[in-house]
Each structure stands twice: as structure tokens, then as C-alpha cells.
MARBA-395809 format. One record per residue (C-alpha): z, x, y. Coordinates in steps of 0.5 Angstrom, whole numbers, padded with zeros to 4 digits, always signed. Layout:
BEGIN
ZXY ...
***
This chain:
BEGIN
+0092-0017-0040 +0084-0017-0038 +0086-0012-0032 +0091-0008-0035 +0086-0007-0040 +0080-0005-0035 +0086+0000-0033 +0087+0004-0039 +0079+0003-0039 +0079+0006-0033 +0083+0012-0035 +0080+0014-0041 +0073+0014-0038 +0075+0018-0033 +0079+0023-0037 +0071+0023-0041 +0069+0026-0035 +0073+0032-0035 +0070+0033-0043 +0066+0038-0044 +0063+0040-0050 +0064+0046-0055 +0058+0049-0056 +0056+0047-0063 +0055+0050-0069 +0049+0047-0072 +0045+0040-0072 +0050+0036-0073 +0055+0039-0069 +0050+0038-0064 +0048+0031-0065 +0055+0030-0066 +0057+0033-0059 +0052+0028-0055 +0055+0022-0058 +0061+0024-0055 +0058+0025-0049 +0054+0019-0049 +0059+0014-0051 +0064+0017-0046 +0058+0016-0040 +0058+0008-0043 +0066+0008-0041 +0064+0010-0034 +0059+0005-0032 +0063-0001-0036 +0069+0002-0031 +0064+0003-0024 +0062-0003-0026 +0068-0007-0025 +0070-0004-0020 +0064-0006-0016 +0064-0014-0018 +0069-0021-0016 +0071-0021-0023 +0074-0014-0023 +0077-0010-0018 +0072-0011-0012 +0075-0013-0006 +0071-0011+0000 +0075-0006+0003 +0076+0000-0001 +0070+0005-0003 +0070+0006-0011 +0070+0013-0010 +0073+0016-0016 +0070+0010-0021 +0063+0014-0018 +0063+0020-0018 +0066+0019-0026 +0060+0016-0028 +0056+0021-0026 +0059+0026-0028 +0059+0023-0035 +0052+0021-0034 +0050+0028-0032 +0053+0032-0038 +0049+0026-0043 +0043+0028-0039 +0043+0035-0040 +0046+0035-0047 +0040+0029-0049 +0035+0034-0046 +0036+0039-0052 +0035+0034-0057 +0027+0033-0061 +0023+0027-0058 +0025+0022-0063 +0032+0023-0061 +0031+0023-0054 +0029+0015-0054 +0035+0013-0058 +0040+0016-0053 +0037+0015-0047 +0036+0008-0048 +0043+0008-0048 +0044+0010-0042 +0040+0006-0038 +0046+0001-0037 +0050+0008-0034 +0044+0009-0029 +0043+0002-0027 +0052+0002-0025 +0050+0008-0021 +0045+0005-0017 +0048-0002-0016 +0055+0003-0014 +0052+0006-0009 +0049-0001-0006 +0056-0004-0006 +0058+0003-0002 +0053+0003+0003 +0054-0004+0005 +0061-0002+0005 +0059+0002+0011 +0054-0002+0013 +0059-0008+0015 +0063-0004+0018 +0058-0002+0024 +0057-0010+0025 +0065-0011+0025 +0065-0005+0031 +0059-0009+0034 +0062-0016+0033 +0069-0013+0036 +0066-0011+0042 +0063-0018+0044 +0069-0022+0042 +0073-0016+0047 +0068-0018+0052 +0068-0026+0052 +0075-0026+0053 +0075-0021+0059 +0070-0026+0061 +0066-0020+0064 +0058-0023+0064 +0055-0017+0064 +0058-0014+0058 +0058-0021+0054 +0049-0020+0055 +0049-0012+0053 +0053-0013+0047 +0051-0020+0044 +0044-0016+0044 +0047-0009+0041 +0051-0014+0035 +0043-0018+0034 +0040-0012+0034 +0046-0009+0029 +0046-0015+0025 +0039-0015+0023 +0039-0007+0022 +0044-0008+0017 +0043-0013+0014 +0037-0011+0008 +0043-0007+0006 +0048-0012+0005 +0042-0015+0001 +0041-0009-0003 +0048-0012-0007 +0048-0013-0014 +0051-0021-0017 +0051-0027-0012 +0059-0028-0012 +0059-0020-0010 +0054-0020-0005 +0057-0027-0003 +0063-0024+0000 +0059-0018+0003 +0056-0023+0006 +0062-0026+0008 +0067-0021+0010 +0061-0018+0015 +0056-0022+0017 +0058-0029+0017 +0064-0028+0022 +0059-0024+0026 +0054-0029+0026 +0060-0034+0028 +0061-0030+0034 +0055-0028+0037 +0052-0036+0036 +0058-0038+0040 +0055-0035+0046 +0047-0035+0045 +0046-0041+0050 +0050-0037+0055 +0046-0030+0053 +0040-0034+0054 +0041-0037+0061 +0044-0029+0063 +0037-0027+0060 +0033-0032+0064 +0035-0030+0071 +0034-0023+0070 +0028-0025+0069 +0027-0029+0075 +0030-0023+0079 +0026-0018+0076 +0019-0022+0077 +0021-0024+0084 +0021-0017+0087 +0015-0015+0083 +0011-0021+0087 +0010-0024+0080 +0012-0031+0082 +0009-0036+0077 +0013-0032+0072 +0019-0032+0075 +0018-0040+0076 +0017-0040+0068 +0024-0036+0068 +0027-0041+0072 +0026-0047+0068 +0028-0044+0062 +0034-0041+0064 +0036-0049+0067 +0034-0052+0060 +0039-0047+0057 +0044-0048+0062 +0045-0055+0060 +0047-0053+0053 +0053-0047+0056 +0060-0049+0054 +0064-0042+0056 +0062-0039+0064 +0059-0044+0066 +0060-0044+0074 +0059-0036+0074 +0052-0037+0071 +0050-0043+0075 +0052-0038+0081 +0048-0032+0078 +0042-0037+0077 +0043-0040+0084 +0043-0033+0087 +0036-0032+0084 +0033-0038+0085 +0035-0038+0092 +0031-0030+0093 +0025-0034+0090 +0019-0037+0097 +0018-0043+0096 +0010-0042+0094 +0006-0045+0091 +0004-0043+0084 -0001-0047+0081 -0005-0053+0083 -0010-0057+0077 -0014-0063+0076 -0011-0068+0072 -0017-0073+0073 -0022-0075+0078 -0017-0077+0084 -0011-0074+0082 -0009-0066+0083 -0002-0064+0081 +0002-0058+0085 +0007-0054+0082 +0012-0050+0087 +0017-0044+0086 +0023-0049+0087 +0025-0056+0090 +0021-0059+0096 +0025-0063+0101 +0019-0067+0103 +0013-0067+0101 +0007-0072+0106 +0001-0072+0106 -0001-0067+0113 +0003-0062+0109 -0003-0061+0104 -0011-0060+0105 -0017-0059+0102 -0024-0055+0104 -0030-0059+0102 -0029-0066+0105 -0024-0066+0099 -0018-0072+0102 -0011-0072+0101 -0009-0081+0100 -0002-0080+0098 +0004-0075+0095 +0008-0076+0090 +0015-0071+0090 +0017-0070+0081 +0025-0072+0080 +0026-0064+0080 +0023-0064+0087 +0019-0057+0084 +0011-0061+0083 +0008-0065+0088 +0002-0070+0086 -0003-0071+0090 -0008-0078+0090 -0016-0075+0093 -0022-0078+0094 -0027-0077+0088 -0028-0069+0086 -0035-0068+0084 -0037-0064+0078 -0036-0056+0077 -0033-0055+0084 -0028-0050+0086 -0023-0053+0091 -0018-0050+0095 -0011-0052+0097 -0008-0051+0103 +0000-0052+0105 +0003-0052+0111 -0004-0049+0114 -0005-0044+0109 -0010-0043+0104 -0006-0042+0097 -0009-0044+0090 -0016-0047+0087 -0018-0050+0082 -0025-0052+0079 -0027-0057+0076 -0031-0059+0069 -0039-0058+0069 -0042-0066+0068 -0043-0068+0061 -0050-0065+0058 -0055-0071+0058 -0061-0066+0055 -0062-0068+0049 -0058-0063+0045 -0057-0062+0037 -0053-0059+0035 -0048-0057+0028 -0050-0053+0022 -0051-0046+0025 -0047-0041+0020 -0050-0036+0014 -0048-0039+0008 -0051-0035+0002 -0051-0039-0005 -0052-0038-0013 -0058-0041-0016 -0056-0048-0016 -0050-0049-0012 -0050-0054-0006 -0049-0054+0001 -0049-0059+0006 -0052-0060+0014 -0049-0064+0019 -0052-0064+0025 -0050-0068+0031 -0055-0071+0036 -0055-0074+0044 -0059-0079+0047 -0061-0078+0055 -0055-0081+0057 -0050-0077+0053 -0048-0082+0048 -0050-0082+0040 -0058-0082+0039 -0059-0087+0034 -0067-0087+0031 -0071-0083+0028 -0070-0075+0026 -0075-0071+0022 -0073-0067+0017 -0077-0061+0015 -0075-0053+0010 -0077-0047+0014 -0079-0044+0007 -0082-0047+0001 -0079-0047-0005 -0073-0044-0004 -0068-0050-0003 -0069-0057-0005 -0067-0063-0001 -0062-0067-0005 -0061-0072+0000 -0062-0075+0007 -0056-0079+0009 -0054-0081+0002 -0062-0082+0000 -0065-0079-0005 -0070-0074-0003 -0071-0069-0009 -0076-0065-0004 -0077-0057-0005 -0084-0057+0000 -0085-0056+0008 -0087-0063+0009 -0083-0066+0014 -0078-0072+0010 -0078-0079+0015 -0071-0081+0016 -0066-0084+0021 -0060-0082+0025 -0052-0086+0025 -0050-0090+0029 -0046-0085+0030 -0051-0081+0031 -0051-0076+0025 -0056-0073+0020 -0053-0072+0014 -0057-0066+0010 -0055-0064+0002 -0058-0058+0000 -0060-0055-0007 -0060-0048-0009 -0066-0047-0012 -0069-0040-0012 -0067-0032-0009 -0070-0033-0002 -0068-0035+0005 -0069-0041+0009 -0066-0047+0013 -0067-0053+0016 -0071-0056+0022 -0069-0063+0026 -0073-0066+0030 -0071-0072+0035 -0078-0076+0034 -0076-0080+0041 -0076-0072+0045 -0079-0068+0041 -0072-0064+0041 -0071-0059+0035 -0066-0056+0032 -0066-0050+0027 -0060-0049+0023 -0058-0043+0020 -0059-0039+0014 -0058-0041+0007 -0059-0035+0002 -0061-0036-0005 -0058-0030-0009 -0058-0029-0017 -0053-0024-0021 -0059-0020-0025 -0059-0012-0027 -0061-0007-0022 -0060-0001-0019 -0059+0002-0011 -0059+0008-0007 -0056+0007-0001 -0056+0000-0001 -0054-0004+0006 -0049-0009+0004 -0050-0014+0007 -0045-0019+0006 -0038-0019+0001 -0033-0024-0001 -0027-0022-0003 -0023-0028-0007 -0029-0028-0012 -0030-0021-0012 -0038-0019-0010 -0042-0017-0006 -0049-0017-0003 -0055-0011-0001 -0061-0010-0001 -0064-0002-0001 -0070-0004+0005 -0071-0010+0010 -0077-0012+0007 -0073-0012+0000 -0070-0018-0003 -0062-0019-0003 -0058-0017-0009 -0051-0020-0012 -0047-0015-0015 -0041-0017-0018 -0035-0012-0019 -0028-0012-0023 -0023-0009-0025 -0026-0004-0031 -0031-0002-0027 -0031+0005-0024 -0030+0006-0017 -0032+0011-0011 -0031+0012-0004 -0035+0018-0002 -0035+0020-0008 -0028+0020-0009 -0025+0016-0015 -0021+0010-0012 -0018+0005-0016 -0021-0003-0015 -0016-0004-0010 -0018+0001-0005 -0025-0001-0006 -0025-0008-0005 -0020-0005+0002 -0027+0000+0004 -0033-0006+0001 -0035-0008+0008 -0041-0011+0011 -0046-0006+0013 -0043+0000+0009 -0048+0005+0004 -0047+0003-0002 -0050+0007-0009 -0049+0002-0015 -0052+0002-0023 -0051-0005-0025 -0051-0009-0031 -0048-0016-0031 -0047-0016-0038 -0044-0009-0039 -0037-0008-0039 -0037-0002-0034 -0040-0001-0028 -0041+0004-0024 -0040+0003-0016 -0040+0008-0009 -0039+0008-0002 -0044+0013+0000 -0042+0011+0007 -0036+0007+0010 -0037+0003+0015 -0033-0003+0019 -0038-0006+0024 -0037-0013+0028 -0045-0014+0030 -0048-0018+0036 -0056-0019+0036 -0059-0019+0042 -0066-0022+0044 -0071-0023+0048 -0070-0028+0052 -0061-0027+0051 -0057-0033+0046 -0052-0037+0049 -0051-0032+0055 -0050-0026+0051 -0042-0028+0051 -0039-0027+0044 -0030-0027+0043 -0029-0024+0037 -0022-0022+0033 -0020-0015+0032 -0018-0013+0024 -0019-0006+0024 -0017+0000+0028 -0025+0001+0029 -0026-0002+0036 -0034-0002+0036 -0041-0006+0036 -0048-0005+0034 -0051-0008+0040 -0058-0009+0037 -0064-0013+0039 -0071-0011+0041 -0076-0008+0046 -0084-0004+0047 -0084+0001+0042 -0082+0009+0044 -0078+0006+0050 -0071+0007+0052 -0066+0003+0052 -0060+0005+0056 -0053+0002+0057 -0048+0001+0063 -0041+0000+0062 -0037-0006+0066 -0042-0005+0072 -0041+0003+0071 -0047+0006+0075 -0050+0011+0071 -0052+0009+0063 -0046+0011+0058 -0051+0010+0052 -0058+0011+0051 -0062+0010+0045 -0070+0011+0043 -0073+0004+0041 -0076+0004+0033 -0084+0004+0032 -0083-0003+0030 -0080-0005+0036 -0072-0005+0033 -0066-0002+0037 -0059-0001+0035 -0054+0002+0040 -0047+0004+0038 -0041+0002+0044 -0035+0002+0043 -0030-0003+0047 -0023-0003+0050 -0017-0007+0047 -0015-0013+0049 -0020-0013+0054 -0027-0017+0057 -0033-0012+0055 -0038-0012+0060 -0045-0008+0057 -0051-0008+0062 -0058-0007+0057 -0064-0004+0060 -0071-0002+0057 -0073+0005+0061 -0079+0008+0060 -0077+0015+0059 -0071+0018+0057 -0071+0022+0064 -0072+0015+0068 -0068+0013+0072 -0070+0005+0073 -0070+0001+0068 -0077-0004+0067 -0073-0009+0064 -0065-0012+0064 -0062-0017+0060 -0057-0021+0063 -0050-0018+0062 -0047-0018+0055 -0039-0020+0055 -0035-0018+0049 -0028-0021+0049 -0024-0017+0044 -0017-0019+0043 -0013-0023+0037 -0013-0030+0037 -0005-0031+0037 +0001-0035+0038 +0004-0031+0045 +0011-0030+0046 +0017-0035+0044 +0015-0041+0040 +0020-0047+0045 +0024-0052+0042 +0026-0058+0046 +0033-0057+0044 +0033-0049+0044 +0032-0046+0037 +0033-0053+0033 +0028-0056+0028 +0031-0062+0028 +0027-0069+0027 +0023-0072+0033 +0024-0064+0035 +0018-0063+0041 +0015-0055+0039 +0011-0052+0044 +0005-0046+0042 +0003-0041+0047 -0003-0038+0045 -0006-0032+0047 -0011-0029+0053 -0015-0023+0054 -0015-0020+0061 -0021-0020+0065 -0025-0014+0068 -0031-0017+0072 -0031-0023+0071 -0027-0028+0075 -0022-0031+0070 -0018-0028+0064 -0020-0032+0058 -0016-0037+0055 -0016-0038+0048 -0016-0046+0047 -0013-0048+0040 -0015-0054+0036 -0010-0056+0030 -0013-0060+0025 -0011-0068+0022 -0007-0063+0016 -0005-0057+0019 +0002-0054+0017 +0007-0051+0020 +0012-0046+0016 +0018-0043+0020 +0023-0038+0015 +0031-0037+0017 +0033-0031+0018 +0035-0031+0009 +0028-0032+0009 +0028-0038+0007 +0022-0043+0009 +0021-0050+0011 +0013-0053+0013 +0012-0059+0017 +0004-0062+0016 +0001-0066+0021 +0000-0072+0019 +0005-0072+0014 +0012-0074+0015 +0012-0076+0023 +0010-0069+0025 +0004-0071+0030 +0001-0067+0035 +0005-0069+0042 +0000-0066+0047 -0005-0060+0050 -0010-0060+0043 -0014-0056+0045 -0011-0053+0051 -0007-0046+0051 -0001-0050+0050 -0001-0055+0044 +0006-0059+0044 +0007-0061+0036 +0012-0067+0035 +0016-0065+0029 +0018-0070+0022 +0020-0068+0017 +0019-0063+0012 +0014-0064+0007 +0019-0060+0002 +0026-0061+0003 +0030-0054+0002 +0037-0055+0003 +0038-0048+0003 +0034-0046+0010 +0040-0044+0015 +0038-0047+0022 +0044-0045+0025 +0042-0038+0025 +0035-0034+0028 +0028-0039+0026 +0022-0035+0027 +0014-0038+0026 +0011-0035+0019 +0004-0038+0019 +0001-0044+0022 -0006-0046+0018 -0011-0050+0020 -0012-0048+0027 -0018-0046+0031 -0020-0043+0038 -0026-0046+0042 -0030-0040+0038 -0029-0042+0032 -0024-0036+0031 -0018-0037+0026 -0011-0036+0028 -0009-0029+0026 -0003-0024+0027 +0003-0028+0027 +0008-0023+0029 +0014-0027+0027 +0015-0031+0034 +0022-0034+0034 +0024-0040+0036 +0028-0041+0043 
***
């Protein structure tokens, strides 16, 4: 009885969509006429919107055209009928077809998904007709066509209103696609794989070739359809391959492995020599017969050596620097600015002679007074705001413990000195800042937190710097343009111009960027710091530096680029001996700046240069595809493997390579392709780092998740979505994660 009411429903609303209303004679009639209308647009939308739900007459298949159309039709002429009507009239019937236009925009996403499905079925018909004539090529090029299809489409399959509708969308379309294109991923995989290899072998890029190689094996072991033709594809290429060797790396101080593009048959011992006295005891072929590891006498420190097989030079290798012995302090060298009575804690790491822990006697001292107080020194009470040196002694461990108290506006830091060599070690700067009242004109910014919404500046060098806070009642500009406080916080850099009238305790205050500018800054001194090598991590699309540093006032400072002749930048040097040159990098690439001081503009001789400075700009990131032992699972005990990121060399002799450090508690978050998570925390759970921390290639073990979802598909496309707690060997966090999906 229920459907055959919808029917006669159906009927009647689209026979009221045909109506069409005399003109009225008066108000009445007119008010009259719209209910009509309105009523009518009512009766549409109940009738589109069963045709578009389980419960009614939706069955995936047929397009509900006409229920459509009615209902816009009614809904238009309600509209225009509405329009005529006073203000106050216009809210109750428009209020009363805010159902009618809702049906619509659901319709119209039931249809569009309609048509969406349909495109994956061609897709899914034309891989299912490629298995079954066993034709590899085609199986290869229409898996991909499908995947693609498939992830194309499938916002619009989403975009379908009610669970149980947008359920058998999902059911009727993607889930069968799915099916079929999982049956075949392995052997896709492996077709994929050795067309690598073949690629990479007849670019000469053989080291890629062999990485292709294995995992086209691994993914071969999986296959359950084709598998004799794939094994004879893979064989073919394989065979195309030299055998070359493709690595050799120290393991420890009497062993070297050998890596090679294939299997060995044999591997003595007169097949491998070294230069520099370096001897070959023993070999040892791996169970693959494709890596070989060689005994040797004992390798010396920060030697290069190189390999040669069957008397021709091959590979090298280099080995660490021996261990610092020189009395190093270290630790506690970051900027950190606090609020008058806020706390910060040093932690400062010291070395005997011989490289082990120092245990003795450490000085403590302010470099200014007043400014900080020291609260304690290895859990001892100090309460000191002077210079004076405070008397203390290390841990065992060979820590010294420092907690600071914030005391008033200023700048300071600490100095260690190691009483039994004199070493010291300054820390780095504690900056005092206080919220209070004041003006700015062109104002340097000189630091901005964006989580707590201020930022600090100061109008001259000479000046004291000022917190600012901002909010969201405040007035905003940029270049004299008013923006909204997102777009202000987006354009709050350091070292912008900024022009402010501030008052804490105002409701409203007045900020403008007179100057935006987004600067990644390395200072330069004489003599250099650290090698004058710095890696930083793009976030913007301004790629330059400030080189600055100092120089014999009225000179010139000229800079070369990546060994370039002639100077690409030049700049006079200030009155107070200060320089400051803009240069602008290459992406992804080693920057290499050559700094000299001439004595005219015209010269063409520098009086003076500094070593070279080298800025590797490149993101720290995770590289390629993220290898599961079992090729896409989560599964628990599963071994995950991390590549990171590296940045091309341009003078120097190597790439860098970022070397990652995962924390005790770093997470993992992996998210399906319904977007739905699930995070993994080392040392929660079974989850451990297996091996190569800090290395480019960190092996995680996998427990279990720390929170369950029963609603994570593993069967379908895994991608990483974040990692936290992970760092290079600068300090960099890991960023631009572009979804790597799991193989």
C-alpha cells in the first residue's frame, strides 16, 4: 500500500508542475496562488526524494529524470512567485522550500554517481576481458586505467546522500571493481617491476635496475594467475643485466659487503682487491648469491677505499672520522624567548680526553646580569641572578643540568667551562620579552609564534625587543590592504616591516605589514661557523637567503655561485661593518656561494675569502613508496620500511643524505583509501624500530595499533598520512608528506 501511495504521490506532484497560476486579482489571491505553489514544490521534492533512497524506488540503474525535472519545475515557479511577496512573507515560504532545494542537490548526486559508476564498470569490463585472454600487456595497461578510474570517481560516489543509498552505490560499482583489479595487483606488480628493470638497464642506471629486480622477486612469490609467463618476462631482463658491482659498504672495522646486479656463481677471494694495503682474508656468497661479504685486515679511520673485481676498479667506500677526543661541550644552542617568569632548562653534554663522559668540575656563569636567574644546577638550588661563576659538578654521565628563571626584558645565556681544560661552551640566547603598550614604525619582526598568536619586533638594533600579541577583534593589514587575521597570521614573518599601535588591554588594535617578506637567514662570521654548511627545509615558494655577516667598513663583498668565475652578487659593507646579501637558491640542489671582501667595486681580486658556504635546500621527506614485508599489509610483526629523502650534489663530491631519527614514542598514521586511519606508536603495542635509525632507510616492526578501528579496510590502498617524532641529523622535522602508498 506504501508504494502505491508514493505512486499516486508521484503522479499528483507531477501534475503540479504543469500548474501554472492565474494572475491574481489582489493580495490575497496572490498569497493564495504561492501556497499553491509552494505546496506543489513540497510534493515534488517527498517524490524525488524517494526515488533516490533504498527505501523507495531506487535501484541503481535508472536515472530518475522525470521525478527531477518536476521538482525543479515546481521549485522554480515557487521561486519566482516568492520573489513578488514583502520581506516578511518571503522568509515563511522560503523556509518551506529549503527541503525542495536540498532533494534537488541530493538528486543530482545520486545521478552524477549513476554515471560515474558506470565509467568504472567500462573500465572493470576491459581488465576482466584482458585476464581471461591472459594478454599481460593488456592486464598491466587496464589495471592502471581502472585504479586511476576508480580514484577519479570515487569523490562522486561519496557525494551520495543516506548510508544505505550511497552503500549500494558503493556496492554495485566500486566493490566488484575493487575485487577484480585486487585479484591481479601482485602480478601487476611484478609486470611493473621488470619494466623497470628493463628501463633502467638500458639507461646504464644499473643500481636502480638491481632495487627493481628484488622487488619484482618479492612480489613474484605472491602471484597466483601468469605465473610462468612473469617468471620468463623477469628472467629475460634479468639476464639483460651485467653483472656489475653495485655498492660496497663497510659493515664494521674487518668486514666489507659486496652487492652485485645478479647472482655469482663463485665468489674467492682472488676475485676482490683493494688499494691502500687493504687485504681480502676471506668471502662469504649470500643464499641469493647477489651480495658477497668479505673478511679484511683492520680499516683505518676517514679512508677512502676502493674495490676492484676481477682486476678492475669498481666502487668505494669511506670510512668514519675517529671518535672527537677534544674536550667537546656541547647541547642547549637554540633561541628560545620567554615571558618574565617562565622557565627554561640547558642540558649541556661534556667529554673527557679520551671521548668518554667527563665527571668533574664545571663552572656556571650569566653572560648578563640580571636578566635570568639561575634556579638550579643539577637539582641544587642556586637562586643567582649575578655573573659570578656558580661551582658545580657534572654527572656521571657527564651532564650538567641548568634551569633558568626569566627575570627581566633582556637577552642572555649561559657559560660552561670544564675546570680541568678550561674548555667553554656558551649556550644560546634566552630572550626576556614582556607584553606592555607601545608603538612601532617599520618595526623588524624578529620572531612570531603562531599557536599562541604573537609576535616579537623592535624598531632599531639598538632597541629593546617587544611582545605583541594579536586576536581575532583586532584590525589587520597587509601593505595597506585590510585582511582578515587568517590572512595576517599567513603573511606574520620573520624579518617583515611591520607598523603596529598597541595596547594590551584595548579591545582593538591596529597591525600592518608595511613590507612582507619570508627570509631563511645564515650569518656569516669571521672566522666561519661549523664549515659554513647549513641544510634548511623549503615552506615557501620564495627560495632565497640573507647571507649576512661582517667585513672593513666601505668595502665590497662580492659572491660567486657554484664556482662560477665571475661574482653573480655584490654589496657595499655598512659604515658599522655589517653586510647583508640577498642570493637566491636552486631547488632541490647543493648551493655553493663563495664570499670575498674587495676593495672597490671595480676590483677584481678579493683581499679576502671565506670559505665556501654550502646551503642544501631540499625538504625532508619520506621518498618513494613505503615497503611492507608482505607487500601492502599491516599486519602485526609486519617489517615497514622508510626511505628518506636526498638532495643532488653540484660541487661537492657526495648527494646529501638525510639520515633519520625516530623517537622513544614516534607515531605512525596510515589511512585506507575511505579515509579511514590507524596509528602505530613505537614502544606501545609491539611496535619497535627493527633497524637503520638513524640511517636513510629506517626499518619499523609493527604491533599493534594503539586504537583499534574495525572500520580500516586493509584490503584496499594503504597510504602514509604522518609520521611524527622524526628527525634528520640537523635537526629538520619531517615534513611534505605526499601520501606514499604502502607496497
Amino acid at each position: 500500500m506504501k508504494k502505491k501511495a508514493i505512486k499516486i504521490a508521484a503522479s499528483t506532484a507531477v501534475a503540479a508542475s504543469a500548474f501554472v497560476a492565474a494572475a491574481p486579482a489582489n493580495k490575497a489571491d496572490a498569497a493564495v496562488n504561492v501556497d499553491q505553489l509552494v505546496k506543489a514544490a513540497e510534493a515534488s521534492a517527498k517524490v524525488l526524494q524517494w526515488s533516490i533512497s533504498t527505501e523507495g524506488t531506487a535501484n541503481f540503474v535508472d536515472r530518475p529524470y522525470a521525478e527531477y525535472n518536476a521538482a525543479k519545475k515546481t521549485n522554480a515557479a515557487a521561486k519566482a512567485a516568492i520573489a513578488k511577496l514583502s520581506t516578511s512573507e518571503k522568509v515563511v515560504y522560503e523556509a518551506r522550500l529549503l527541503d525542495s532545494d536540498i532533494q534537488i542537490k541530493r538528486a543530482q548526486a545520486y545521478i552524477d554517481a549513476l554515471t560515474s559508476g558506470e565509467k568504472i564498470r567500462d573500465k572493470q569490463a576491459a581488465l576482466d576481458k584482458a585476464i581471461k585472454a591472459a594478454d599481460l600487456k593488456s592486464v598491466q595497461s587496464s589495471y592502471h586505467v581502472l585504479t586511476a578510474e576508480i580514484r577519479k570517481q570515487a569523490e562522486l560516489l561519496y557525494r551520495v546522500y543516506g548510508q544505505s543509498t550511497r552503500d549500494g552505490i558503493l556496492k554495485t560499482f566500486k566493490a566488484p571493481a575493487e575485487s577484480l583489479y585486487r585479484s591481479v595487483v601482485n602480478e601487476v606488480t611484478v609486470l611493473d617491476h621488470t619494466a623497470l628493470v628493463d628501463k633502467y638497464t638500458k639507461s646504464k642506471e644499473y643500481d636502480k635496475a638491481v632495487d627493481h629486480v628484488a622487488k619484482a622477486e618479492y612480489a613474484l612469490k605472491d602471484v597466483k594467475q601468469f605465473k610462468t609467463a612473469l617468471t620468463t618476462n623477469l628472467n629475460d631482463v634479468v639476464n639483460a643485466l651485467p653483472l656489475m658491482v653495485t655498492s660496497v659498504s663497510r659493515v664494521d672495522n674487518t668486514t666489507v659487503q659486496v652487492n652485485f646486479t645478479k647472482a655469482l656463481d663463485v665468489a674467492p677471494v682472488t676475485h676482490f682487491t683493494f688499494d691502500k694495503g687493504l687485504t681480502v682474508t676471506s668471502t662469504k656468497l649470500s643464499d641469493d648469491k647477489k651480495s658477497v661479504t668479505l673478511t679484511v685486515t683492520p680499516l683505518k679511520d676517514n679512508e677512502t677505499y676502493t674495490l676492484s673485481y676481477k682486476g678492475e676498479a669498481t666502487k668505494s667506500f669511506t670510512t668514519p672520522k675517529a671518535p672527537d677526543t677534544n674536550n667537546p661541550i656541547s647541547g642547549s644552542s637554540d633561541e628560545v624567548r620567554l615571558d618574565v617568569g617562565q622557565y627554561r632548562t640547558y642540558v649541556f653534554n661534556l667529554k673527557d680526553t679520551d671521548g668518554k663522559p667527563y665527571y668533574g668540575d664545571v663552572t656556571v656563569e650569566l653572560t648578563e646580569a640580571s636578566i635570568l636567574e639561575v634556579v638550579t644546577v643539577n637539582g641544587k638550588a642556586e637562586n643567582s641572578t649575578a655573573v659570578t661563576p656558580i661551582n658545580s659538578t657534572t654527572t656521571k654521565d657527564g651532564v650538567l643540568t641548568v634551569v633558568v628563571k626569566a627575570s627581566a626584558v633582556g637577552d642572555a645565556a649561559l657559560k660552561v667551562t670544564n675546570v680541568k681544560t678550561d674548555e667553554t661552551h656558551t649556550s644560546g640566547d634566552t630572550i626576556v620579552i614582556e607584553d606592555v603598550k607601545g608603538e612601532f614604525t617599520n618595526a623588524s619582526v624578529l620572531s612570531v609564534n603562531s599557536d599562541k598568536d604573537y609576535f616579537t619586533a623592535k624598531e632599531d638594533v639598538s632597541g629593546v625587543e617587544q611582545k605583541v600579541s594579536f586576536k581575532k577583534a583586532d584590525l589587520f593589514q597587509v601593505e595597506g590592504k585590510v585582511v582578515s587575521y587568517d590572512e595576517f597570521k599567513k603573511s606574520l614573518t620573520k624579518h617583515a616591516k611591520i607598523t603596529v599601535s598597541y595596547d594590551p588591554d584595548n579591545k582593538t588594535n591596529y597591525f600592518n605589514i608595511v613590507e612582507k617578506v619570508d627570509v631563511k637567514v645564515l650569518t656569516i662570521t669571521n672566522p666561519n661557523k661549523a664549515n659554513n654548511t647549513v641544510r634548511v627545509n623549503p615552506t615557501t615558494s620564495q627560495k632565497y637567503f640573507d647571507l649576512q655577516g661582517t667585513g672593513e667598513p666601505g668595502k665590497f663583498i662580492k659572491v660567486q655561485v657554484d664556482g662560477a668565475a665571475s661574482p653573480t652578487y655584490e654589496e657595499k659593507i655598512g659604515s658599522d661593518g655589517r653586510w647583508t646579501v640577498r642570493v637566491y637558491l636552486n631547488e632541490g640542489k647543493e648551493n655553493t656561494f663563495t664570499v670575498g671582501q674587495y676593495d672597490s667595486k671595480s676590483s677584481t681580486t678579493p683581499v679576502y675569502v671565506t670559505e665556501d658556504v654550502t646551503i642544501w635546500e631540499g625538504a625532508f621527506a619520506v621518498k618513494g613508496d613505503v615497503v611492507a614485508q608482505s607487500t601492502g599489509k599491516l599486519n602485526f610483526g609486519e617489517d615497514v620500511t622508510f626511505t628518506f629523502s636526498t638532495i643532488d650534489k653540484v660541487t661537492s663530491t657526495a648527494d646529501y643524505t638525510d639520515k633519520a631519527t625516530f623517537a622513544s614514542n614516534s607515531t605512525i598514521v596510515f589511512v585506507d583509501d575511505k579515509g579511514q586511519k590507524l596509528e602505530f606508536q613505537v614502544g606501545k603495542e609491539g611496535t619497535k624500530i627493527d633497524s637503520g635509525n638513524k640511517t636513510n632507510a629506517v626499518t619499523v616492526t609493527l604491533g599493534a595499533p594503539i586504537k583499534a578501528n574495525d572500520k580500516f579496510n586493509h584490503a584496499g590502498t594503504i597510504k602514509l598520512y604522518s609520521i611524527s617524532g622524526v628527525k634528520n641529523q640537523d635537526g629538520l622535522n619531517l615534513t611534505n608528506f605526499t601520501y606514499n602508498e604502502l607496497k
